[in-house]
N, C-alpha and C positions, 0 to 999 in steps of 0.2 A: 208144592209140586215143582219140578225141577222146568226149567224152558226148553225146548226144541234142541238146543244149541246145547242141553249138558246133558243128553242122557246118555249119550255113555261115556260119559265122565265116572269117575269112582267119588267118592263122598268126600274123599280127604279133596279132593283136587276140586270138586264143586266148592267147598269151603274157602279151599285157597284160591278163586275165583271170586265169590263173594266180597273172603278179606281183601285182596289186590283192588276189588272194584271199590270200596268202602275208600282205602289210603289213598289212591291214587285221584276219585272224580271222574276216571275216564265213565263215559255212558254208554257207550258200545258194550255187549259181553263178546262180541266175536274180538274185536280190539283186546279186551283182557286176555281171553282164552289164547290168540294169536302172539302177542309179547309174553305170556306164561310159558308157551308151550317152545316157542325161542330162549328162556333160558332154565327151560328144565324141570318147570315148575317149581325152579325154587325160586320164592317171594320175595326174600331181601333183596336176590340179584337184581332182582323186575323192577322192586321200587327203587331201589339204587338209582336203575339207568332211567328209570321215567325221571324222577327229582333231576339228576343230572341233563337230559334234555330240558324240561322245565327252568336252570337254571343258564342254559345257553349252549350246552355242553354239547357237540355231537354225539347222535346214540351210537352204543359199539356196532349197532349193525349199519353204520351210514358213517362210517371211521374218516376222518380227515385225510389230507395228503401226507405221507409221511415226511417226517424230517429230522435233520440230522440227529444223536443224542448227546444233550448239553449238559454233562453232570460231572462235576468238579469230581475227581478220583485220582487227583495229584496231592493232594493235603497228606502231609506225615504224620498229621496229630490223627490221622484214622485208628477206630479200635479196632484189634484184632483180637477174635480169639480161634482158634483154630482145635481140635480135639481132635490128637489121634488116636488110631486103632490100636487097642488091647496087644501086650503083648502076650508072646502063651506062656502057658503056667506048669512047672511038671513036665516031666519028662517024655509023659503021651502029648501034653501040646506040643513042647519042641519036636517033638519025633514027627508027629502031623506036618506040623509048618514047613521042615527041613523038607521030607518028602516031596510036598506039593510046592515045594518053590521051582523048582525046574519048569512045573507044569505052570505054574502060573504066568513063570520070565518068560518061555516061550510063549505061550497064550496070548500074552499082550504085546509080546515085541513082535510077533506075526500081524496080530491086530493092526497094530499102527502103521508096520510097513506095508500092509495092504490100503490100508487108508489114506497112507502117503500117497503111494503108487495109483491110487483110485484118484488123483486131484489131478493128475497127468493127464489122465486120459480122457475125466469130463469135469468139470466145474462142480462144488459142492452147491450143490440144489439150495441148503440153508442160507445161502447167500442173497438170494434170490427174497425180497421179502414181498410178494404178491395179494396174500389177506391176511394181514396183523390181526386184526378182532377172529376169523373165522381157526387160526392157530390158538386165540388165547380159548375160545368156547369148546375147541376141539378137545385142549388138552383138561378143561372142565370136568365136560363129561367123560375122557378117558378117565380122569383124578375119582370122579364121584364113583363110577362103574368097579372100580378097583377097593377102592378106600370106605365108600360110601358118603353118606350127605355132611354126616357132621363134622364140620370143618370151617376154618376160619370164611369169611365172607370174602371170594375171590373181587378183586374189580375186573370188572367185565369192559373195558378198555382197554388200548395199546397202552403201551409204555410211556408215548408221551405226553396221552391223557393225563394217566395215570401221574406224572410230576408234573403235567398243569394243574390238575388239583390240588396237590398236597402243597406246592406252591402259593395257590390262591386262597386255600382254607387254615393255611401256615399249620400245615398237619405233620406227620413221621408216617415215613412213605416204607413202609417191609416188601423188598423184593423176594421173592425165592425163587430158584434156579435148579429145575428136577432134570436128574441127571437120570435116564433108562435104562441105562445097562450099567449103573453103579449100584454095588452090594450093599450100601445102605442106605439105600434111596427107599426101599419096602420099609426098613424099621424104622425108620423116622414119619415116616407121614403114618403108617399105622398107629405109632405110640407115643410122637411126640406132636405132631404137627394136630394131629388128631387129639388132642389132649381135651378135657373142656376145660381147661386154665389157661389152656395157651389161647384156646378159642375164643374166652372169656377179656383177656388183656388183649389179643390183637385186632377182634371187633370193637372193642369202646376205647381202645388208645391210637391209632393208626389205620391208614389204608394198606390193606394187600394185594400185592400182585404176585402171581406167580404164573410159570410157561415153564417149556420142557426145553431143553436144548436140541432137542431131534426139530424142534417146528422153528424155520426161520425166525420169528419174531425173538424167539428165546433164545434163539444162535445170535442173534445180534446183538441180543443184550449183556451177551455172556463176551460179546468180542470187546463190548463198552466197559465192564467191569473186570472181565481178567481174570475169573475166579481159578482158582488155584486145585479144589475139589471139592465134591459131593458128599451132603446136601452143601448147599450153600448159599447165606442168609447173607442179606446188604439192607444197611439203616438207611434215609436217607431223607437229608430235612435239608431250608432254605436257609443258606447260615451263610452271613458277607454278604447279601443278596442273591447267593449263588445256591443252584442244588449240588449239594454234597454228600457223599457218601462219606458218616460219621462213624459208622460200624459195619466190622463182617465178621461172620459168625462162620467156620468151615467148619466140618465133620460132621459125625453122630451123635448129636448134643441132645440128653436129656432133658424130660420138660419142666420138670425144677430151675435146671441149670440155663436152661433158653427163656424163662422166663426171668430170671436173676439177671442175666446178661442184658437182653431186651429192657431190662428197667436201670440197669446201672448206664446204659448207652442215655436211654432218654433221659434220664433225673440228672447226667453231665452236661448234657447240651439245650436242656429248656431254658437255660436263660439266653439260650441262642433267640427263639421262637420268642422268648417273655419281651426282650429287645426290639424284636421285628414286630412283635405286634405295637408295641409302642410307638415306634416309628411310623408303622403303617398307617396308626392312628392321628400320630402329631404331623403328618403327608397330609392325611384325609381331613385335618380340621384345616391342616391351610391353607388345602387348595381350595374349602367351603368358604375360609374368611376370603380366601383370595375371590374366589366366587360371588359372594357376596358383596366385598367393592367394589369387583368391577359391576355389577348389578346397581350397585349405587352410583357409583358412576356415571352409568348408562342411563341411568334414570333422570339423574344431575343436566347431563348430554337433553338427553330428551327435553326438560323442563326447560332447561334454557332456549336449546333448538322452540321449540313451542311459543315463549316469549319472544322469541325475535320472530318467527314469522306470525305472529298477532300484529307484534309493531310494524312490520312491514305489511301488514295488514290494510292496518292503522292511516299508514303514511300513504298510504296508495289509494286507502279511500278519501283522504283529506284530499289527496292530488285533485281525484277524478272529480271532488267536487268541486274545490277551486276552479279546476277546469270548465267544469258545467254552469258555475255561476258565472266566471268569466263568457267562457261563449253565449251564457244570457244576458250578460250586459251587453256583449259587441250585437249581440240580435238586435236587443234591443235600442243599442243606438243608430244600426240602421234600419229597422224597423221606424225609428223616429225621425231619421236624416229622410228617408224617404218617402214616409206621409209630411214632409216638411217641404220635401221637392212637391210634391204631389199638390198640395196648395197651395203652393205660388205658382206652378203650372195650371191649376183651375182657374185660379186669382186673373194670370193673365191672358186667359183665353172669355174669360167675360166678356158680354157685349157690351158696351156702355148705359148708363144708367140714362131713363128720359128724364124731360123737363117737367116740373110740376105744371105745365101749361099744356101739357099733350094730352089732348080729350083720352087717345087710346093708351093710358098708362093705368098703373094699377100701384095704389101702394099701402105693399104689405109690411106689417108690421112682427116679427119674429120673436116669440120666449122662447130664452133657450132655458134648459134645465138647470142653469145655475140661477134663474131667477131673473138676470138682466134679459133685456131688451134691442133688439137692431132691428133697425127702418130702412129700405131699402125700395124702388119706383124700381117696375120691368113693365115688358109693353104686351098687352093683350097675346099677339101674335107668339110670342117667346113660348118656347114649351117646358115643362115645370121641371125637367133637368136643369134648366136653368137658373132656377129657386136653389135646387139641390145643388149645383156647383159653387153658389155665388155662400151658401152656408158652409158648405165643407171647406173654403178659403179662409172661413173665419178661425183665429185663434183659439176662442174659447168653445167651440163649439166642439161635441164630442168625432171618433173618428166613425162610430157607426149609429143612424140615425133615421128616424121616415119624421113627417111632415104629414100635420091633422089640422086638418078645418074643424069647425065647431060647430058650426050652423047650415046642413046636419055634417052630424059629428062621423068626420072620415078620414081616412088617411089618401094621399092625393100619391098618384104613383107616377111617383119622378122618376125612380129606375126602372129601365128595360124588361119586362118579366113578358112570363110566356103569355098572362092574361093580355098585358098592355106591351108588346113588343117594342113601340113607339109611342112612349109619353107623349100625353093630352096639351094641348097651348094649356095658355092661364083660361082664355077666356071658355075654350071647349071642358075646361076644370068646373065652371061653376063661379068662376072668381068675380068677384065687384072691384067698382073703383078701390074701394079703400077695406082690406082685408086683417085679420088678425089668425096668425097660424102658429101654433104649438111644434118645437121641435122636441121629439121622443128618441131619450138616450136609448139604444141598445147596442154598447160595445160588451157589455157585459154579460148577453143573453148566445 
C-alpha cells in the first residue's frame, strides 16, 4: 500500500521514487519525491546531482558564484569537422533554391539588421548571466517537451561545474550548443542526438552538457568557443594541464558519422588523459611518500622532543633533590649548632653543685640509655628542672627525654605542664639523700 505522500503519484513515478530512495540512502520520501520532481523525474539526473553533492560538488540548485571560462580554444592542432548543407539536385531543386534565395538573403539580412539595430537601443539580455543552473534545467525540460525523454544524460550543472568535473574525473567533457531558430537544430536532436547509439557512447564515454544559445548561460558559452554554426558539438578534455577544446563538430551530422567522429577525437587524444592520469598518480604517490616522511619526521621530532624533556625531567628532579638534601643537611647543622648553643647555655646557667658535707644535698645518680652512668650532688630546695637542665647539658645524653624514680616507679616532672605548671623541689619530689634515676630516650617517639 502506497504512503500518504504517493498517492497521487502514478506507479511509474512511485517506482522511480522507491528506486531513487534504494540508490541514493536518503530516508526522507518527501526529500526523494522533492529532488525527483526538481529534475523531472528523471532518475539518472537526480542521482547524478546527489553523488555529485555527496562528493563535495555544489547541487545545481545551490550553483556557485560564477567565474570567468578557462578553456584553451587557441590550440591549431583542434579537430575540425564541419558538414555542409546538401546541394540541390535537378533542375526542380535548382529552380526551388534560385527562387527562394532572394527570400532567404533578404530574411536574414533584415534579421540581423534589426538585431544589430536592437543592441543600440537596449543591451542583449544574454549577456546578463543571472541563473546558470535555472537556464541549463529550463532548457531540459523545453529539450524533453519537444524531443522527449530518451537522450543523452544532460549534466544538470553550469559550465564551470561541468569542466570541474571532467577535469577532476580526467573524463571528455561533450558540449552542445542548440541553436532555436536554426533549420537543423529539429533534425539533429530528433535523429541524431536522439539516437540510442549516440546515447549509448555519450553516457558511458563522456560527460554532456548542453544549453540553447537564447538562455544566457549558452550565450556565453558560445561567445567562449566562437561557434561558427548550428548544431554545434565541442570535445573537451585536460590536455598540458589545461582544458582544451580538442574537437568541434559543425553541421547536420549523422549518427553514424557523429559517432565515428566522436571516437576518432577520443581514441587521438587518450593518451593525452593515459598521461595525466599517470602523472596524477606519480603527484599522488609523492605527495603520500612526501606525507609519510614528513609524518616520520614528526614523529622522530616528537621522540626526541619526549627524550629531552624526560631528561630534563630527570635533571630537575636530581636538582630538587640535591637541593632538598642539601637544605637537610644546613637544617640539620643548625638544628645541631643550636641544641649545641642550647647546652652550653643550660651548662652555664647551672647552680653550683654542693659539698658532700651538706646535710641538705641529695645525690643522685643518672643511667642514661647508652648504659653509662653520671653522678651529680643538687640541694633539697632546687626544683627538678634543675636535674632536667644539668642532664640536657650532658653530651651524651639524648635531646628529648623525661626522668623515672624506681621506688614507686614514676616519672618526676621536671618540665612545666599544665598538670605541674611549676615543677616540684627534689625534696617536695619524694627524693632521699642518695637517689638513683633512669633517664628515658624519647627523641624518637
Amino acid at each position: 500500500m502506497a504512503a500518504p505522500e504517493e498517492r497521487d503519484l502514478t506507479q511509474e513515478q512511485t517506482e522511480k521514487l522507491l528506486q531513487f530512495q534504494d540508490l541514493t540512502g536518503i530516508e526522507s520520501m518527501d526529500q526523494c519525491r522533492h529532488t525527483l520532481e526538481q529534475h523531472n523525474w528523471n532518475i539518472e539526473a537526480a542521482v547524478q546531482d546527489r553523488l555529485n553533492e555527496q562528493e563535495g560538488v555544489p547541487s545545481v540548485f545551490n550553483p556557485p558564484p560564477s567565474r570567468p571560462l578557462q578553456v584553451n580554444t587557441a590550440d591549431h592542432r583542434i579537430y575540425s569537422y564541419v558538414v555542409s548543407r546538401p546541394q540541390p539536385r535537378g533542375l526542380l531543386g535548382w529552380g526551388y533554391y534560385l527562387i527562394m534565395l532572394p527570400f532567404r538573403f533578404t530574411y536574414y539580412t533584415i534579421l540581423d539588421i534589426f538585431r544589430f539595430a536592437l543592441r543600440f537601443i537596449r543591451p542583449d539580455p544574454r549577456s546578463r548571466v543571472t541563473d546558470p543552473v535555472g537556464d541549463i534545467v529550463s532548457f531540459m525540460h523545453s529539450f524533453e517537451e519537444k524531443y522527449g525523454r530518451a537522450h543523452p544524460v544532460f549534466y544538470q550543472g553550469t559550465y564551470s561545474q561541468a569542466l570541474n568535473d571532467a577535469k577532476r574525473e580526467l573524463r571528455f567533457l561533450l558540449v552542445y550548443l542548440h541553436g532555436d531558430d536554426h533549420q537543423d537544430s529539429d533534425e539533429f536532436c530528433r535523429n541524431t542526438l536522439c539516437s540510442p547509439e549516440v546515447i549509448s557512447l555519450i553516457n558511458t564515454r563522456m560527460l554532456f552538457w548542453a544549453c540553447s544559445t537564447n538562455k544566457p548561460e549558452g550565450y556565453r558559452v558560445s561567445q567562449a568557443l566562437r561557434e561558427n554554426t548550428y548544431p554545434f558539438l565541442a570535445m573537451i578534455m585536460l590536455k598540458d594541464r589545461r582544458m582544451t577544446v580538442v574537437g568541434r563538430l559543425e553541421g547536420l551530422i549523422q549518427p553514424d558519422d557523429l559517432i565515428n567522429q566522436l571516437t576518432f577525437i577520443m581514441d587521438a587524444n587518450q593518451t593525452y588523459l593515459v598521461s595525466e592520469r599517470l602523472e596524477r598518480e606519480e603527484r599522488n604517490q609523492t605527495q603520500v611518500l612526501r606525507q609519510q616522511q614528513d609524518e616520520a619526521y614528526l614523529a622522530s621530532l616528537r621522540a626526541d622532543q619526549e627524550k629531552e624533556r624526560k631528561k630534563r625531567e630527570e635533571r630537575e628532579r636530581k636538582r630538587r633533590k640535591e637541593e632538598e638534601v642539601q637544605q637537610q643537611k644546613l637544617a640539620e647543622e643548625r638544628r645541631r649548632r643550636n641544641l649545641q648553643e642550647e647546652k652550653e647555655r643550660k651548662l652555664e646557667c647551672l647552680p653550683p653543685e654542693p659539698s658532700p658535707d651538706d646535710p641538705e644535698s641529695v645525690k643522685i645518680i643518672f643511667k642514661l640509655p647508652n648504659d653509662s652512668r653520671v653522678e651529680r650532688r643538687f640541694h633539697f630546695s632546687q626544683s627538678l628542672t634543675v636535674i632536667h637542665d644539668f642532664l640536657f647539658s650532658l653530651k651524651e645524653s639524648p635531646e628529648k627525654f623525661q626522668i623515672e624514680a624506681n621506688f614507686p616507679r614514676r616519672v618526676l616532672p621536671c618540665i612545666p605542664s599544665e598538670e605541674w605548671p611549676n615543677p616540684p623541689t627534689l625534696q617536695e619530689a619524694g627524693l632521699s639523700h642518695t637517689e638513683v634515676l633512669f633517664v628515658q630516650d624519647l627523641t624518637d617517639e
